[in-house]
N, C-alpha and C positions, 0 to 999 in steps of 0.2 A: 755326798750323793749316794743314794741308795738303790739298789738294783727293785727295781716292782715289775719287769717286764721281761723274758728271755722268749725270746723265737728264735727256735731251731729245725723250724719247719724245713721240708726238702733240701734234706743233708745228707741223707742217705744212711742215716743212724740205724742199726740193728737192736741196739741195746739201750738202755737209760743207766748207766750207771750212776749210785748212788753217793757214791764219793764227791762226783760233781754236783750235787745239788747240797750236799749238807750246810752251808752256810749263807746261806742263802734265806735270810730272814723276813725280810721284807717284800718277798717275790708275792705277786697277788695274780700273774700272768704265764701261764710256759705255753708255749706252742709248740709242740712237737707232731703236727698233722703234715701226712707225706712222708714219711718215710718206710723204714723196713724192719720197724721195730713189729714183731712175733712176739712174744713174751714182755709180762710183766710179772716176777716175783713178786711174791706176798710182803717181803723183806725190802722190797726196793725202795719203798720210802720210809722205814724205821728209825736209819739215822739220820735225816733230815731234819730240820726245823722249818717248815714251813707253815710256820702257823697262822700266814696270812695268805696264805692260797687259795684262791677265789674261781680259778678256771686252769681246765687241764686242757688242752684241745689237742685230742689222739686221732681224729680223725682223718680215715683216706691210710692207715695201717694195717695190719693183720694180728692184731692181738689177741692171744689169748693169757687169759690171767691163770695160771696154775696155783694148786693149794697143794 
């Protein structure tokens, strides 16, 4: 079985750390709308493989993306 789906919507997340998503191949879904995530580094999806990522849904956060 293969993960295509993560909701972590209203978790109260500040951060997306990248470590947790890195193997994560098959994901084509993340919810992360609702929480307290501020920040998205440039770098946060670098080492990741999600080469089948089809939808990000951030919304209902306060994000901003820094360069």
């Amino acid at each position: 079985m293969k993960l295509t789906q993560l909701n972590l919507a209203h978790n109260n997340l500040s951060v997306i750390p990248s470590w947790a998503l890195t193997y994560l191949h098959q994901l084509q879904f993340l919810h992360l709308q609702n929480n307290r995530i501020s920040q998205i580094r440039p770098n946060t999806f670098d080492e990741t493989q999600l080469n089948n990522l089809q939808f990000l849904h951030l919304d209902h956060n306060q994000v901003v993306i820094t360069l």
